[in-house]
C-alpha positions as YAML, in Angstrom:
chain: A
units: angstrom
residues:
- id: 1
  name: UNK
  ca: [13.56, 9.50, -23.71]
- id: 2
  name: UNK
  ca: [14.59, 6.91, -25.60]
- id: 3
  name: UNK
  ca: [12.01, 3.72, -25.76]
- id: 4
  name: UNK
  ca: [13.91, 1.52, -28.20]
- id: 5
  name: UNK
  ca: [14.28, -1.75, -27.12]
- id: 6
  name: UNK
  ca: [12.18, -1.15, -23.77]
- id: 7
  name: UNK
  ca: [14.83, 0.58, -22.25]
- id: 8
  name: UNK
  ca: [14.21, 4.31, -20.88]
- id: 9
  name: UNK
  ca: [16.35, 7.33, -20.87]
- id: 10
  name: UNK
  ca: [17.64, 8.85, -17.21]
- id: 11
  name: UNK
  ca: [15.85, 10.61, -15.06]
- id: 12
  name: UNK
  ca: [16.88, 12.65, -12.24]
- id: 13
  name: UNK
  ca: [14.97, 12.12, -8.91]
- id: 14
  name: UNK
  ca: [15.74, 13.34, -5.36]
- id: 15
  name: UNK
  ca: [13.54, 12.01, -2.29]
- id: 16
  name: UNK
  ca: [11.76, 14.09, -0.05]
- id: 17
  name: UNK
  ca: [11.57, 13.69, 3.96]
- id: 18
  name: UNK
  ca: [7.72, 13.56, 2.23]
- id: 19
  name: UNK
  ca: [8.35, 10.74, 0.03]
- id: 20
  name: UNK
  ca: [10.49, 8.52, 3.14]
- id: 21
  name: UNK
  ca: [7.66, 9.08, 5.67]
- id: 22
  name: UNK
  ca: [4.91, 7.60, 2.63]
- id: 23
  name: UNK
  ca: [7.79, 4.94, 1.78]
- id: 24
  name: UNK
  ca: [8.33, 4.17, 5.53]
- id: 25
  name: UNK
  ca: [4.47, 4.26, 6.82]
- id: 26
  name: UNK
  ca: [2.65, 2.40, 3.87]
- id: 27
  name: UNK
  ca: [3.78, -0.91, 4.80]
- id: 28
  name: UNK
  ca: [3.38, -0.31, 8.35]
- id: 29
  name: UNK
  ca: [-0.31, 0.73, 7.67]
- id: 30
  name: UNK
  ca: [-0.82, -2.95, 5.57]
- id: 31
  name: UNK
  ca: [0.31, -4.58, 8.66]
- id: 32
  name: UNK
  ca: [-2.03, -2.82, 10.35]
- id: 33
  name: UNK
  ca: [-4.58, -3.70, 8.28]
- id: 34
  name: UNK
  ca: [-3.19, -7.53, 8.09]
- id: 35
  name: UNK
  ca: [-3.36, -7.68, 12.09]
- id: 36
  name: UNK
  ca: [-6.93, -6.17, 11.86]
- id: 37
  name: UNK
  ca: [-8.30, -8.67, 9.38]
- id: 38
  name: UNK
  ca: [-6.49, -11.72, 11.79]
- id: 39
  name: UNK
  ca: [-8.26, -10.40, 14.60]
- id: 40
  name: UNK
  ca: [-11.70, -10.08, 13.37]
- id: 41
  name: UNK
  ca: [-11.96, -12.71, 10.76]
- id: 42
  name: UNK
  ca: [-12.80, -9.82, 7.99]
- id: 43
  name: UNK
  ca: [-12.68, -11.83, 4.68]
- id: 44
  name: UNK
  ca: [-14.07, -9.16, 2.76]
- id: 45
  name: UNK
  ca: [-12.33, -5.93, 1.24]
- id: 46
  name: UNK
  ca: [-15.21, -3.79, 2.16]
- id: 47
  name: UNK
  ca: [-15.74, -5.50, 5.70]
- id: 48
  name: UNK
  ca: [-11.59, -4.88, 6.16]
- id: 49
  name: UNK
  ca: [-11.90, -1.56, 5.03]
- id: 50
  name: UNK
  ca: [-15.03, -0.65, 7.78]
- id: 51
  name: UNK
  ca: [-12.89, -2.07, 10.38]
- id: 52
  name: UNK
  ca: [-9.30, -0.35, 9.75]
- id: 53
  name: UNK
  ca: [-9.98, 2.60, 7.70]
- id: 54
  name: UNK
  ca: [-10.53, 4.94, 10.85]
- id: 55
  name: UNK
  ca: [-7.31, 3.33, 12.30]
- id: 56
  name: UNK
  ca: [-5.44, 4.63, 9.34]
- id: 57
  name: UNK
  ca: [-6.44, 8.24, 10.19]
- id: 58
  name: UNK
  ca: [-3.21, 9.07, 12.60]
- id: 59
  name: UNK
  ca: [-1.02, 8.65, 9.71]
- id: 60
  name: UNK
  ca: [-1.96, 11.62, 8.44]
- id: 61
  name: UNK
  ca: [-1.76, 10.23, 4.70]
- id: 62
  name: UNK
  ca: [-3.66, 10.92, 1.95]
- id: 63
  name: UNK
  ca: [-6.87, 9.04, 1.99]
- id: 64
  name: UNK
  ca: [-5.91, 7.43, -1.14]
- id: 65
  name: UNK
  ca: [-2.83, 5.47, 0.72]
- id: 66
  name: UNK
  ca: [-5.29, 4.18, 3.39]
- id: 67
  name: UNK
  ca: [-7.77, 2.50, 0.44]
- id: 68
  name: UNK
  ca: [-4.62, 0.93, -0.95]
- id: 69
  name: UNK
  ca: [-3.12, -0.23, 2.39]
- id: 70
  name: UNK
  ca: [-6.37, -1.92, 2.88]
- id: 71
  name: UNK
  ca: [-6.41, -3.25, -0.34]
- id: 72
  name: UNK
  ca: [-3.06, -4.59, -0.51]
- id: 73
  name: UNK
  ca: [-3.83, -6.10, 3.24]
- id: 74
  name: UNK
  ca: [-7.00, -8.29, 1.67]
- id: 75
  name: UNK
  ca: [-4.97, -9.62, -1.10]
- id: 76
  name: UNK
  ca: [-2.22, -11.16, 1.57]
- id: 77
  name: UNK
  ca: [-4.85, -12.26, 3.80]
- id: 78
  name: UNK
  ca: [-6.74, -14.07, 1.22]
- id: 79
  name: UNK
  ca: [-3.26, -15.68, -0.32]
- id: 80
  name: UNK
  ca: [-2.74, -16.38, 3.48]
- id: 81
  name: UNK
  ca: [-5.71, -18.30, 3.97]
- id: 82
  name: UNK
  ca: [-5.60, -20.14, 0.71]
- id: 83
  name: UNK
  ca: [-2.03, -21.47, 2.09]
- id: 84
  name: UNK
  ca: [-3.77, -22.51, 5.53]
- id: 85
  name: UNK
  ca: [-5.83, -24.92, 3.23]
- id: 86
  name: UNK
  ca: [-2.63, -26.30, 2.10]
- id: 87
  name: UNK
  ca: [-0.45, -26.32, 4.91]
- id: 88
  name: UNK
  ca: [-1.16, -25.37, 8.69]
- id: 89
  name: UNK
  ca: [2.49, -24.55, 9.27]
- id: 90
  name: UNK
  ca: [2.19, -21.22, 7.45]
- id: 91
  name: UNK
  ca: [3.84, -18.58, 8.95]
- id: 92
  name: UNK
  ca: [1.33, -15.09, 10.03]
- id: 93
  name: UNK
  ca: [1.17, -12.57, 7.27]
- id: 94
  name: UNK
  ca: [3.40, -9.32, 6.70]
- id: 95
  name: UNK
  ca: [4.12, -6.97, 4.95]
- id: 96
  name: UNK
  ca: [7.72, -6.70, 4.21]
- id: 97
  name: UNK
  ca: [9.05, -4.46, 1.47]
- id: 98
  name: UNK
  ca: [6.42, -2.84, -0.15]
- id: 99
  name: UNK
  ca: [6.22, 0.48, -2.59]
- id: 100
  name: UNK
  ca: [3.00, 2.23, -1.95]
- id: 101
  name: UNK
  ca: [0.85, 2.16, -4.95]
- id: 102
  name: UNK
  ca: [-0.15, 4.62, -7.21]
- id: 103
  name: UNK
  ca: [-2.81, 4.95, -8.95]
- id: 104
  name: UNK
  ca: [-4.09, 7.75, -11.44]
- id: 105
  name: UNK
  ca: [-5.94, 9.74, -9.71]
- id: 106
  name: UNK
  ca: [-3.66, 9.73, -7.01]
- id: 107
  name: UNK
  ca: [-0.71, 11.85, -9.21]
- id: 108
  name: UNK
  ca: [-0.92, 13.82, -11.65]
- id: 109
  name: UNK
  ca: [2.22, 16.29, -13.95]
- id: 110
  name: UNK
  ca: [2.59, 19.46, -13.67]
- id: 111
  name: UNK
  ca: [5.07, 20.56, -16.41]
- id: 112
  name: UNK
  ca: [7.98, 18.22, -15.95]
- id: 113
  name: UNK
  ca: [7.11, 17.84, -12.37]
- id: 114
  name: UNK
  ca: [5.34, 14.81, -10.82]
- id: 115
  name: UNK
  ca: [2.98, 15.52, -8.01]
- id: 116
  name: UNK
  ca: [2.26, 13.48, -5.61]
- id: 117
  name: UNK
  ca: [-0.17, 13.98, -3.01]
- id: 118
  name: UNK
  ca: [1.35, 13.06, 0.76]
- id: 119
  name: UNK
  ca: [-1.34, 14.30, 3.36]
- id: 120
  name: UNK
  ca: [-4.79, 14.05, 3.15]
...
């Protein structure tokens, strides 16, 4: 690979039905999560995460996906809350095009292969 100038070299990929159905599901699971934290008034990552996490469960994701979903959910709530204070004409939360995150321990190479985990 060539890192001169920031740039990177090629690199092959071809999705998986795997890879579409995390791709697909991961914002569907924030909004979820977003609808969840309207409902109950959760402010709180934790307090989100008790009240969605076993909702999460029938997507059949990796438990990793469902701490991120809720993560990601907290972070628009609490930027949509900060814009109520500004503005009560703010539109309700959602997640629109989002890339599930991926953290670490959540991947890992094996050779020039990169794993990542789908199902929990």
């Amino acid at each position: 690979m060539d890192h001169e100038g920031g740039q990177g070299g090629k690199q092959n990929y071809r999705h998986t039905p795997q890879i579409l159905f995390l791709l697909d599901n991961f914002p569907r699971m924030v909004n979820d999560c977003i609808g969840i934290g309207l409902e109950t008034g959760a402010t709180s990552r934790n307090r989100l995460c008790q009240s969605c996490y076993p909702l999460l469960k029938p997507y059949g994701l990796h438990n990793w996906y469902s701490l991120c979903a809720v993560s990601v959910a907290a972070g628009i709530l609490k930027n949509y809350r900060s814009a109520l204070r500004k503005n009560d004409d703010v539109r309700r939360p959602r997640a629109r095009k989002l890339m599930a995150q991926i953290g670490g321990q959540a991947f890992k190479i094996e050779g020039d292969h990169l794993r990542i985990p789908i199902k929990s």
